[in-house]
SELUM-486532 format. One line per field, with one value per residue (C-alpha): chain; x, y negated, z negated; residue number from 0. Coordinates in nm, 2 decimals. Layout:
N
mol <- [A;...];
u <- [X;...];
v <- [Y;...];
w <- [Z;...];
seq <- [NUM;...];
// end
This chain:
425
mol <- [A;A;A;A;A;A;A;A;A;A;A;A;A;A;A;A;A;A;A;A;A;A;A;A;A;A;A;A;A;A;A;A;A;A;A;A;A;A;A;A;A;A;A;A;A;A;A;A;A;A;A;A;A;A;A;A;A;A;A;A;A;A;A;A;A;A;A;A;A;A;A;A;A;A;A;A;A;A;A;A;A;A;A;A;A;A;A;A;A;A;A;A;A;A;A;A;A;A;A;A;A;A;A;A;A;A;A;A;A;A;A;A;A;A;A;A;A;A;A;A;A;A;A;A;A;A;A;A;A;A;A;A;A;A;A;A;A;A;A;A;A;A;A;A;A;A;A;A;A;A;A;A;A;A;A;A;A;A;A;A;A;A;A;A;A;A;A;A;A;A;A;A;A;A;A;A;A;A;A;A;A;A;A;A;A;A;A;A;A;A;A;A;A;A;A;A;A;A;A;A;A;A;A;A;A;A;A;A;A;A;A;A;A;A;A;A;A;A;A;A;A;A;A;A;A;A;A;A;A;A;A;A;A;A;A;A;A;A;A;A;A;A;A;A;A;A;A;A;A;A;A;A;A;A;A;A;A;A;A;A;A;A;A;A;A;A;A;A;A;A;A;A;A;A;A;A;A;A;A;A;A;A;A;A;A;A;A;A;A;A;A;A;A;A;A;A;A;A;A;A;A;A;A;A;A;A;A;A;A;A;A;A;A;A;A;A;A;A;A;A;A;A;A;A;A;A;A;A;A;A;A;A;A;A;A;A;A;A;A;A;A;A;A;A;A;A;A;A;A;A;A;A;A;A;A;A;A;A;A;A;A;A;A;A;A;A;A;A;A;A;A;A;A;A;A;A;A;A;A;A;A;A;A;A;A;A;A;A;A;A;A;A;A;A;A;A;A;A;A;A;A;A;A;A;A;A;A;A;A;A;A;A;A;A;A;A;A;A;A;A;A;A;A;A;A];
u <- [-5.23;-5.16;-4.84;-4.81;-4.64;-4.25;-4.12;-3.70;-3.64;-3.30;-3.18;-2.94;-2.71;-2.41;-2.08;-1.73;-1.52;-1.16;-1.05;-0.65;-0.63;-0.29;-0.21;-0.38;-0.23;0.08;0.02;-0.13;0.15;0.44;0.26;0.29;0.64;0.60;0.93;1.14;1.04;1.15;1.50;1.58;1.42;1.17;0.91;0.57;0.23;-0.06;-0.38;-0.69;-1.04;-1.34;-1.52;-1.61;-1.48;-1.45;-1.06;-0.97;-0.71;-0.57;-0.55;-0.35;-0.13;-0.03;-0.01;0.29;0.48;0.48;0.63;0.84;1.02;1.06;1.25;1.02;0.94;0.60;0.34;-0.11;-0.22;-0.62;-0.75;-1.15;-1.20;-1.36;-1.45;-1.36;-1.43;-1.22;-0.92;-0.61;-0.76;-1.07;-0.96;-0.70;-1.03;-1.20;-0.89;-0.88;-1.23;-1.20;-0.94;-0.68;-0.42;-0.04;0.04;-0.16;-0.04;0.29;0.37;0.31;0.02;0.03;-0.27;-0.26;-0.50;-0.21;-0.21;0.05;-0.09;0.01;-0.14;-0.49;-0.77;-0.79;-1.12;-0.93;-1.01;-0.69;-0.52;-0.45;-0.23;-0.18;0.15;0.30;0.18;0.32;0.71;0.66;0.86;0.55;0.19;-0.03;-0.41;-0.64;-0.99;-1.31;-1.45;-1.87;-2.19;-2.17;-2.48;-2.54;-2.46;-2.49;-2.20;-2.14;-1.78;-1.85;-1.63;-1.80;-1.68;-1.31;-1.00;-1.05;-1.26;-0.99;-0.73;-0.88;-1.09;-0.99;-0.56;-0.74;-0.83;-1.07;-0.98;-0.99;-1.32;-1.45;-1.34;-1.51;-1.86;-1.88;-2.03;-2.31;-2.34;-2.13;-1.83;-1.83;-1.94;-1.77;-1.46;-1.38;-1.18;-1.00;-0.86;-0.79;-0.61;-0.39;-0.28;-0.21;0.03;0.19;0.21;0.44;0.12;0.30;-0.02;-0.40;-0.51;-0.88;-1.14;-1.46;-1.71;-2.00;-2.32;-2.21;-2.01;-1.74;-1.39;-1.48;-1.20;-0.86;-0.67;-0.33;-0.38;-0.05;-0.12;-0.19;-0.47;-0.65;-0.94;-0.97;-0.97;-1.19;-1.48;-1.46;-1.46;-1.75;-1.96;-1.88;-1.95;-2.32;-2.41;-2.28;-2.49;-2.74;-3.10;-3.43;-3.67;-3.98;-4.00;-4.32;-4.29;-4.50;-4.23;-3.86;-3.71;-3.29;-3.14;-2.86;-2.76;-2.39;-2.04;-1.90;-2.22;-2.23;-2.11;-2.49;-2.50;-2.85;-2.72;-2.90;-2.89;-3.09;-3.38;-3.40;-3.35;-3.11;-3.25;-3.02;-3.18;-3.22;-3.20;-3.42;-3.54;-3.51;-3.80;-3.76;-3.78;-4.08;-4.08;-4.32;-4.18;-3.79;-3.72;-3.42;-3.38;-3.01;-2.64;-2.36;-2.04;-1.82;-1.97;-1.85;-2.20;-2.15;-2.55;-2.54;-2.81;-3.08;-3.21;-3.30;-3.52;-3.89;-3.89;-3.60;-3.57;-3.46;-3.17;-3.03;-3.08;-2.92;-2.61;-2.55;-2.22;-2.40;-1.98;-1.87;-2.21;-2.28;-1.89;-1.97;-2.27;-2.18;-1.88;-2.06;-2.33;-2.64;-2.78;-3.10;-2.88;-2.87;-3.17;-3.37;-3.66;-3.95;-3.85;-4.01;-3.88;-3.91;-3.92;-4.29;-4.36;-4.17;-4.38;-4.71;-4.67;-4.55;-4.84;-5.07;-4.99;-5.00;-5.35;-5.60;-5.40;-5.50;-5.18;-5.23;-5.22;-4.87;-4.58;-4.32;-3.95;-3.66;-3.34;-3.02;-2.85;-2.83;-2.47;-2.59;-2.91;-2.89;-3.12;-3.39;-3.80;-4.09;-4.44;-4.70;-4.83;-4.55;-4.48;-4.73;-4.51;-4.18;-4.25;-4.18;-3.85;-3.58;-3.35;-3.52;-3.55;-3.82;-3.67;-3.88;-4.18;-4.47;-4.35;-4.49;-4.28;-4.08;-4.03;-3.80;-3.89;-3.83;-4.04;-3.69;-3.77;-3.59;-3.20;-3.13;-2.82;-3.07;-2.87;-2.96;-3.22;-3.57;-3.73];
v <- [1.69;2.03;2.00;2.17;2.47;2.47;2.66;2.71;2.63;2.63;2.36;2.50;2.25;2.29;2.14;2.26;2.36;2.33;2.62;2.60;2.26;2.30;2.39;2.11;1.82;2.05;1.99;1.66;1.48;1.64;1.62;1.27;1.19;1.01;1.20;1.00;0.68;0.86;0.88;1.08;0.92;0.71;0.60;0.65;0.57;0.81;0.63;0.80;0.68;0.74;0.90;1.27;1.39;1.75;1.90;1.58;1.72;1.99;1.72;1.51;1.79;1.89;1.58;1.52;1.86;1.77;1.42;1.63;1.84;1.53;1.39;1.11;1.05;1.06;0.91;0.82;0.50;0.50;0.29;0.20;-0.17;-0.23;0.17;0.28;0.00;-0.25;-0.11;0.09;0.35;0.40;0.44;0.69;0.87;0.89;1.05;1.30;1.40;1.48;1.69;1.43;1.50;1.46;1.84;1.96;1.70;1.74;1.34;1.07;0.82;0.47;0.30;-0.07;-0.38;-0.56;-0.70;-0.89;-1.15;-1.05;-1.32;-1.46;-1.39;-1.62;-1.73;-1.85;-1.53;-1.44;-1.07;-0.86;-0.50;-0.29;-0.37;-0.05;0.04;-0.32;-0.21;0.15;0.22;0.32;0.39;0.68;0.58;0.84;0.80;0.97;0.81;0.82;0.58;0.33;0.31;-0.09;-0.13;-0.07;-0.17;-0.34;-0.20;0.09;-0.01;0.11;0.39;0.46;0.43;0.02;-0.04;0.18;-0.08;-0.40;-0.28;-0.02;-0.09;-0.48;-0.35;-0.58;-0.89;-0.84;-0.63;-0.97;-1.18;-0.97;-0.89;-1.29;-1.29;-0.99;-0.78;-1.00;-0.96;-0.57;-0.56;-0.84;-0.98;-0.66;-0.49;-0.84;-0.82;-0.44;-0.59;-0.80;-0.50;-0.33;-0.60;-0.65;-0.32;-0.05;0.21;0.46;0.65;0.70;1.09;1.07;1.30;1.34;1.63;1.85;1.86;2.10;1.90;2.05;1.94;1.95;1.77;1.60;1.39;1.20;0.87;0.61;0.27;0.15;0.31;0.35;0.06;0.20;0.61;0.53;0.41;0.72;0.95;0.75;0.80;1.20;1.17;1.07;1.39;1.61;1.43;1.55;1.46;1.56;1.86;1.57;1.19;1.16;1.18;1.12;1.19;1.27;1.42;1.38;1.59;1.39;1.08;0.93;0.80;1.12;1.20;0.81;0.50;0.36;0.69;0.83;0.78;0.56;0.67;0.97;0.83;0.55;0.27;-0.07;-0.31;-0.58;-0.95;-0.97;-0.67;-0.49;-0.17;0.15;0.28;0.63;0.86;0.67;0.77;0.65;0.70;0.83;0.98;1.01;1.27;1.29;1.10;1.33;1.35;1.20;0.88;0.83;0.66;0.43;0.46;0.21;0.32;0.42;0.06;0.27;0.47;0.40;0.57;0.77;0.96;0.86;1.14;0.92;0.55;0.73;0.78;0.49;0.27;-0.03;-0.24;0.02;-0.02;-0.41;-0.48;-0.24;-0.41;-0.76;-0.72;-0.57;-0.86;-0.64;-0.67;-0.48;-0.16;-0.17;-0.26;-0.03;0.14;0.28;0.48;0.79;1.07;1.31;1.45;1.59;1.23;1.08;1.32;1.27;0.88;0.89;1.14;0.87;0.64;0.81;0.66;0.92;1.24;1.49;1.62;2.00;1.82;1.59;1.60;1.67;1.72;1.85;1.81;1.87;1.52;1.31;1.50;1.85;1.94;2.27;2.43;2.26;2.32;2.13;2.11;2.39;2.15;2.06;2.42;2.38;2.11;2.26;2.62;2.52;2.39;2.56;2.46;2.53;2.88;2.95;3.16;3.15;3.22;2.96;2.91;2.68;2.42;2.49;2.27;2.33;2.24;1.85;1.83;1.83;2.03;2.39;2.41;2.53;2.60;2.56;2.81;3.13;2.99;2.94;2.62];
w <- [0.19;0.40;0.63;0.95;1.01;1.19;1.43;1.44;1.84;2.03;2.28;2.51;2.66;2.87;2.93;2.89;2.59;2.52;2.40;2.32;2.15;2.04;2.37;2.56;2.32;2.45;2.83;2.86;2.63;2.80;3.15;3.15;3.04;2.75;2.63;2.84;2.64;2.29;2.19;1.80;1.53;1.75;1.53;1.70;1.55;1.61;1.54;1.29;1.31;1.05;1.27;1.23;1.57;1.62;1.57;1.50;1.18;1.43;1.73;1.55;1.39;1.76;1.85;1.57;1.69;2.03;1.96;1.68;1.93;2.14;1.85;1.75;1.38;1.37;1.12;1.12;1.04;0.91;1.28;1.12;1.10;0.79;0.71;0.38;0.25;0.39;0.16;0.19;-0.09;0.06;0.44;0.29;0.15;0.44;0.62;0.35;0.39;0.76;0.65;0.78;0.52;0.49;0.45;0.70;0.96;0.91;0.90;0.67;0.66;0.60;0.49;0.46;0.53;0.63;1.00;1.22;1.45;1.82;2.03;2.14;2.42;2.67;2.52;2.25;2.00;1.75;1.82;1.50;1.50;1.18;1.05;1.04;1.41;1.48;1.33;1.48;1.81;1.96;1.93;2.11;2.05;1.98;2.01;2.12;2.41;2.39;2.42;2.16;1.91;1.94;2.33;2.71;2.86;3.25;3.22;3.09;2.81;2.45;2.17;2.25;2.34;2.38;2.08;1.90;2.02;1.92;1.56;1.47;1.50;1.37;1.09;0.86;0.97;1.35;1.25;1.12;1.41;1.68;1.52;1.42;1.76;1.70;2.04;2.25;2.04;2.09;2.40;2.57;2.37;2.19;2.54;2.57;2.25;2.35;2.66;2.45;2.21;2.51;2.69;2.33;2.20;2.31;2.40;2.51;2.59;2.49;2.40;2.48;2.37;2.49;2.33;2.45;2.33;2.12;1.89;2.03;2.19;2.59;2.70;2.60;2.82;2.78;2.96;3.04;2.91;3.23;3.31;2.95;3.04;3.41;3.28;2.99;3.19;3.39;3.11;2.92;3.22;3.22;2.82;2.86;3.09;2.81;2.53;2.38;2.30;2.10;2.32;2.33;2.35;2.14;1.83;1.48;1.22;1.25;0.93;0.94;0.65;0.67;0.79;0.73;0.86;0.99;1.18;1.35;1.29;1.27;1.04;1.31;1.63;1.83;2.12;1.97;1.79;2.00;1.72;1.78;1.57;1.63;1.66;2.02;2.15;2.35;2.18;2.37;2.56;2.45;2.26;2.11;1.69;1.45;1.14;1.03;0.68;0.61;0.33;0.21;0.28;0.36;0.12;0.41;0.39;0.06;-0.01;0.26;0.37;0.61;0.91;0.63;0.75;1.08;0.87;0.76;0.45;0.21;-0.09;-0.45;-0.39;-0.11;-0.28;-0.60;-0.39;-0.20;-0.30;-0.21;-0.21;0.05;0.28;0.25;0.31;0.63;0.75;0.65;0.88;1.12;1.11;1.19;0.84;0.94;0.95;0.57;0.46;0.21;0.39;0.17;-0.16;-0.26;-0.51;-0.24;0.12;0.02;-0.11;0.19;0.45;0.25;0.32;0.67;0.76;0.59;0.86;1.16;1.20;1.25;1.36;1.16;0.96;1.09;1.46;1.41;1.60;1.38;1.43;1.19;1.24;1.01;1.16;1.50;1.59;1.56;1.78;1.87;1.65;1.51;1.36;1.54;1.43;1.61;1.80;1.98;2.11;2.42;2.52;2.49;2.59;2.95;2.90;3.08;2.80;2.48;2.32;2.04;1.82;1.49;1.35;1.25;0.86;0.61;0.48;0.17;-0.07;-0.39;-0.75;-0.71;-0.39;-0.18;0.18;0.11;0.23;0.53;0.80;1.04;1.29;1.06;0.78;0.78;0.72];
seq <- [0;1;2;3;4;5;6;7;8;9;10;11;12;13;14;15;16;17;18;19;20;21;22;23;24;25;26;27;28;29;30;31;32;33;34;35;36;37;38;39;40;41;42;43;44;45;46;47;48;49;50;51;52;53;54;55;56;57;58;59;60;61;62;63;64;65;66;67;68;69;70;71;72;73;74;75;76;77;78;79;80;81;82;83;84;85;86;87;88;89;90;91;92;93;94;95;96;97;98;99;100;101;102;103;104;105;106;107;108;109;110;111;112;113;114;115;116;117;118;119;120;121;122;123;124;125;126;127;128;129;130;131;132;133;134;135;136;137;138;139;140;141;142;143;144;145;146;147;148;149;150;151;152;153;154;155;156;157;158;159;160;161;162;163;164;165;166;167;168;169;170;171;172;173;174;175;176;177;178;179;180;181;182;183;184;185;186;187;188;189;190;191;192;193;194;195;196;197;198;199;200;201;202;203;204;205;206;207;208;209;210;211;212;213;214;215;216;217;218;219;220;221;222;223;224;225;226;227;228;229;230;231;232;233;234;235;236;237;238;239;240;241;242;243;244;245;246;247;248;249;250;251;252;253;254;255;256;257;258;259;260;261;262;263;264;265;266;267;268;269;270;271;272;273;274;275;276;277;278;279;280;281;282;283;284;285;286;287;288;289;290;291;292;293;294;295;296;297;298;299;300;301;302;303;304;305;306;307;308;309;310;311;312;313;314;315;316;317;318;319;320;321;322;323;324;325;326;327;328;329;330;331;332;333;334;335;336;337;338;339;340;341;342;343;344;345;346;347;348;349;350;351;352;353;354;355;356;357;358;359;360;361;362;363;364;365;366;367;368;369;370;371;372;373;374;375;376;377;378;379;380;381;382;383;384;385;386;387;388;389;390;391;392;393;394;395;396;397;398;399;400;401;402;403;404;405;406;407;408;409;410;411;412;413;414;415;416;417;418;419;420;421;422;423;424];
// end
């Protein structure tokens, strides 16, 4: 079978950047007076999720001076549910490989499983709190607020500051609680729980990030407790005009490099390929995708491959990594057991692209509509097909910048490395 050629292309998005972060943890802690709540030796619990948000290392490492020089002693606790694992050691891991470390934040972490019970919803649903956040002085939450992979929500209440709150501080066991009841659980008991943490625990404020399309910082914000569910909406709204999205909505085959942990929670976001699958749920309309291979798992996800169930086919270098422990005790929790299941095998990408082109039902392969992209976070540069470029040529916001290059494949039939911002395909 003869593949098409690829063309490297540009997206060009916009949205703003912070530039200082340092400087902005600076302002926005101190600007809200947080220091008058800290008296020497306060012990205040800064919270660290598994996601791999932009900075994150060097947000929380201000974050600890500025509550340094206030006189607070502060310290991370690993804030991820049932990431990692579900144990101490593994959320520890994750922490270190988003560069989350002891010596370069300058404060301690304390990974544990171990929760306190703080209360209940008024549904009736039990409240959990990490323990050591629970005998802390205080805790600021820090989260990145952004559309969340399995939900719309009628309170604009998804990925942040909320959900960071009630699973992530919850650990496992509140984890387990909240997705016992699939969609609704996130989406509609998950920011009362929140609300409880929030009336029982001394939040002394949230630091909310949101990022461009860019994968880079565009804003952070200290919000007072108070405000957090009210603030959060607000900013989720502003998140989805920065976020990005593929140049077409039609498309035969989507090859993802890499999917993973650090890149999403579902590991491809969906939002981006357009891919739930959760029982009863209504599939998005767009972008409309025959077939996802999905080539390799990043290190990050510490072979935690849950989201390759959002794929159609995958290589034998991905199946050969997954740690299948870490990703069913992730997906179990989670209840959306479709996430994880195994798509299609082959022993390459040329294998994996041979079999998707097979059954793209009578499109010559020279004519599909192919699209490669390095992961679902990063979408900046990317390769489509030739017969795509009629289509996007008119976009204001994409930039062809290549040259019509056969596909490379190395030795093993593996698709040729590539940076994708300088490399060719």
């Amino acid at each position: 079978m003869s593949f098409p050629k690829m063309i490297k292309v540009r997206q060009h998005f916009s949205g703003p950047r912070v530039e200082n972060i340092e400087a902005a943890v600076a302002e926005q802690l101190g600007g809200i007076g947080i220091g008058r709540s800290i008296t020497p030796g306060t012990r205040v619990a800064l919270t660290a999720g598994s996601r791999g948000i932009a900075n994150i290392a060097l947000i929380l490492r201000s974050a600890v001076r500025v509550l340094k020089q206030m006189g607070a002693a502060p310290f991370i606790v690993p804030a991820m549910g049932s990431h990692g694992g579900a144990t101490a050691e593994g959320q520890l891991e994750v922490l270190h490989s988003l560069g989350v470390t002891e010596e370069y934040c300058e404060a301690p972490i304390l990974s544990s499983m171990e929760v306190v019970r703080i209360g209940q919803t008024p549904d009736g649903m039990p409240v959990h709190v990490d323990k050591h956040a629970y005998e802390a002085d205080a805790v600021i939450l820090v989260g990145r607020i952004k559309l969340h992979t399995d939900f719309k929500s009628p309170i604009s209440i998804e990925s942040g500051l909320m959900k960071m709150a009630a699973i992530g501080l919850g650990k496992h066991k509140q984890a387990l609680l909240v997705h016992t009841y699939g969609v609704q659980g996130i989406r509609d008991m998950m920011p009362e729980v929140a609300k409880i943490v929030l009336q029982q625990v001394n939040v002394l404020c949230g630091l909310a990030i949101v990022e461009n399309a860019f994968e880079q910082t565009a804003l952070i914000e200290a919000v007072p407790a108070s405000m957090i569910q009210q603030r959060e909406a607000e900013l989720l709204q502003w998140s989805a005009t920065l976020f990005p999205k593929l140049p077409v909505e039609d498309i035969d085959v989507l090859l993802v490099d890499e999917i993973g942990k650090n890149y999403s929670g579902t590991g491809m976001d969906t939002n981006i390929i357009g891919r739930i699958r959760i029982l009863g749920i209504e599939e998005p309309q767009s972008p409309r995708i025959k077939y996802i291979i999905a080539s390799d798992l990043s290190e990050a996800s510490h072979g935690n491959a849950l989201g390759i169930g959002l794929a159609d086919l995958t290589t034998k270098r991905l199946f050969d990594k997954i740690d299948l422990q870490s990703m069913n005790e992730n997906v179990v929790t989670s209840t959306f057991l479709h996430r994880a299941m195994i798509p299609i095998i082959m022993p390459s990408d040329k294998e994996a692209l041979t079999g998707a082109l097979r059954a793209t039902w009578g499109t010559p392969e020279e004519q599909a509509r192919i699209v490669r992209i390095p992961n679902t976070l990063q979408l900046e540069y990317l390769y489509v097909s030739e017969s795509l470029l009629p289509e996007i040529a008119g976009l204001p916001n994409v930039e062809i910048i290549g040259q019509a290059e056969e596909m490379s494949f190395d030795a093993d039939g593996y698709l040729a490395k590539t940076d994708f911002a300088h490399a060719a395909v």
